[in-house]
N, C-alpha and C positions, 0 to 999 in steps of 0.2 A: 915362145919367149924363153923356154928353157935352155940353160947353158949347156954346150958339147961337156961330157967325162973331159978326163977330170975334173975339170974346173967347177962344172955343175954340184957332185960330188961333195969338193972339197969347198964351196960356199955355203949347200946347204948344213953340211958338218958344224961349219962358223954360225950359220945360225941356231941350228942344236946346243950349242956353246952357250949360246943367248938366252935361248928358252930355259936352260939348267938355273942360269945365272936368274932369272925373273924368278923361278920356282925359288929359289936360296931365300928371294928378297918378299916375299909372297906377305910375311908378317907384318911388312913396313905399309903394305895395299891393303891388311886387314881381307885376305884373303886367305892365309893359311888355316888350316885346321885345326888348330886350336886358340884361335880369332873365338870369343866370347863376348856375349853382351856383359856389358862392363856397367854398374851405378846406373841400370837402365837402357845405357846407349850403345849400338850397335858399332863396328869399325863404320867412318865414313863412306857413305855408297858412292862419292863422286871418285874416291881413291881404287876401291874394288873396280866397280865399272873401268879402271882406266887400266890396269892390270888384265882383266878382260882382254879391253881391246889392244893391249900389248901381246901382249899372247894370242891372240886370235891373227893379228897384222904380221907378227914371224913365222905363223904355221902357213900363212898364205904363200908369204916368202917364199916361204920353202918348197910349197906349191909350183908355183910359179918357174925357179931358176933348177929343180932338182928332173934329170934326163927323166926317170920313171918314177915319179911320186906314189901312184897308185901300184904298181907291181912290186918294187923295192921299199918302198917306204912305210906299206900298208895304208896308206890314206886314202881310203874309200871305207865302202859298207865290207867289203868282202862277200859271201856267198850270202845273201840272205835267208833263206832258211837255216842254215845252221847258224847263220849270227844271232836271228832270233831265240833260238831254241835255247843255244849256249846260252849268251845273255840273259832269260828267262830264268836259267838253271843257276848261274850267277849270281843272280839277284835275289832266289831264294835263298842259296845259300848263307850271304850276307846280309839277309834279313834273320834267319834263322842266329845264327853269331852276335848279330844285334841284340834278339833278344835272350839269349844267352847270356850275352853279359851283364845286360840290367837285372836277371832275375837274381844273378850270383852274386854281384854288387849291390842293390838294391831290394831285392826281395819282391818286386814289382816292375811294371812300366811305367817308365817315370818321364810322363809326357810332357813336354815344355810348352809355355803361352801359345795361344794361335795367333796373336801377335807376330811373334819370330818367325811365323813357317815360310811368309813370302821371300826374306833375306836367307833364310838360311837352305832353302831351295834354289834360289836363285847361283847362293855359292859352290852348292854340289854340280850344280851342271854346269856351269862356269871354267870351276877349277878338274871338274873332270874330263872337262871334253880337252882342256890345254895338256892336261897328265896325257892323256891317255896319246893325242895326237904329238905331243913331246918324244913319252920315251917310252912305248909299246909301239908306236909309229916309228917315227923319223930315228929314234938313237937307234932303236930292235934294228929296224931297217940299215943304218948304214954298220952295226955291228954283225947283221949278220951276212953282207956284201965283203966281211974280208975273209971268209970260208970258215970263221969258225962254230961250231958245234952247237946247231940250236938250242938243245938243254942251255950248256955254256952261257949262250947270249941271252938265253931268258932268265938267268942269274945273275948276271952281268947288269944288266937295266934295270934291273928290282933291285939290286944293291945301292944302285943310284939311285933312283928312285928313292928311295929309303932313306939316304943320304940326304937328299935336296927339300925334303918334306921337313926335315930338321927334327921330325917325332921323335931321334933318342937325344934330343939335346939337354943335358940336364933341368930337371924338374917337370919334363914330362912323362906322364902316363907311358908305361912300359906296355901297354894294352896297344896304344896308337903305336908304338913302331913294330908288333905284331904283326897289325891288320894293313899297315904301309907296305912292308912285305909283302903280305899273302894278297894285298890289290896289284902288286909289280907282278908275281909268280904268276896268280891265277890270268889275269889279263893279258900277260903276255904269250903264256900259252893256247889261248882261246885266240890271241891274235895270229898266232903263226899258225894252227888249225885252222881257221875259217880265210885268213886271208884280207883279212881288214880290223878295222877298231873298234866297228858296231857293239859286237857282242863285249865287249872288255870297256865302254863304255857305257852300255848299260845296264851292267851288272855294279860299276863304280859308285855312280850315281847312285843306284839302290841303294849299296852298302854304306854310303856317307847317313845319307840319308835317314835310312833305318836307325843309324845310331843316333841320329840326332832324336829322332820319335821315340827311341825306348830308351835315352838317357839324361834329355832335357839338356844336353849339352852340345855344342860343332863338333866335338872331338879330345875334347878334353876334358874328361872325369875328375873331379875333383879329391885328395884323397881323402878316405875312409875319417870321420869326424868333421867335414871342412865342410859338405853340403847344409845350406841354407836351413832346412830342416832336422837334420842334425844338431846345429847349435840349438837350435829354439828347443828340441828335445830339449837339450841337459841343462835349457835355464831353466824349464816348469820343474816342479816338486816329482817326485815319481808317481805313478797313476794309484788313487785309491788315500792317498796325502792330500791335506786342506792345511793352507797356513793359516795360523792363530788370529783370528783380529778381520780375518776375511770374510765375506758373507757369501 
């Protein structure tokens, strides 16, 4: 069912286009990463869900009409032992930076409701497997089908990537368009080593992930005085103070 070069090429390109454009609009699905529970309530799962299967129904797409999906595009496991391995190494890493940041920020692990774990699981491997099959896949891939310089291209797509995530939009965490980066770099270079998206997907997922367990947040830290326990500190008296009249 795939279409003859160029036209294959230059369709699946147009839908690369598309996938960028979903990623831009990702906040509007309450899909993006720094999508918080809000006065209790989560973004709506029928919006997320639908962002999903948008993103899932263009990577097929692409499937489908692109001449070598799997050899040019990376859309496969790639090698599996090394995709494991990497991936593994991956995901320590950005567990390891996960909790890094919460001790430096917080001084602790600062675990969020068990509540939230099934949604906000749900969102890492959602929005990972669409990142990851997006632009370590299908962009890497048709960027680096015009000869240029893989380093290149794997900065190339992380800058996008970077871009399309919207983490340095004003008034976000300088911390998430860090780690937007370094999930564009790392992944994409595990992607052109192993030869697939396995390993640069499951290293993503970790990493989203990990930050949500060691900072009680999707992605977005709140700044320094603005956490929920923070305020409540500086209403109480300071510790070892009884107010007058209290029992």
């Amino acid at each position: 069912m795939s279409l003859p070069e160029p036209l294959g090429s230059l369709v699946a390109f147009g839908l690369v286009l598309l996938l960028i454009m979903l990623r831009l609009d990702a906040e509007r699905f309450g899909a993006a990463e720094y999508d918080e529970v809000r006065d209790g309530l989560m973004p709506p799962l029928r919006r997320r869900l639908a962002w999903y299967a948008i993103g899932l129904g263009l990577v097929v797409a692409i499937v489908l009409v692109h001449p070598d999906p799997a050899g040019q595009l990376f859309l496969q496991t790639g090698d599996r032992l090394r995709a494991l391995a990497w991936g593994f190494i991956y995901a320590a890493m950005g567990a390891a930076q996960a909790v890094g940041f919460a001790w430096w920020r917080y001084r602790r692990v600062r675990l969020p409701t068990v509540s939230s774990y099934p949604g906000a699981l749900l969102n890492e491997l959602g929005t990972a497997f669409v990142d990851e099959a997006a632009f370590r896949g299908a962009l890497l891939g048709l960027i680096l089908s015009t000869g240029l310089d893989p380093r290149a291209a794997i900065v190339m797509q992380a800058i996008i990537y970077a871009l399309a995530t919207r983490t340095g939009a004003p008034g976000r965490r300088r911390y998430m368009l860090v780690l937007a980066l370094g999930v564009g770099l790392v992944g994409g270079w595990m992607t052109v080593e192993t030869g697939g998206i396995a390993a640069a997907f499951i290293g993503h997922t970790v990493t989203r992930f990990s930050v949500f367990l060691c900072t009680g947040h999707a992605g977005q830290p709140e700044a320094r005085g603005r956490e929920i326990e923070e305020i409540e500190k500086r209403r109480r008296p300071p510790d070892g103070w009884r107010i007058i009249g209290s029992r």
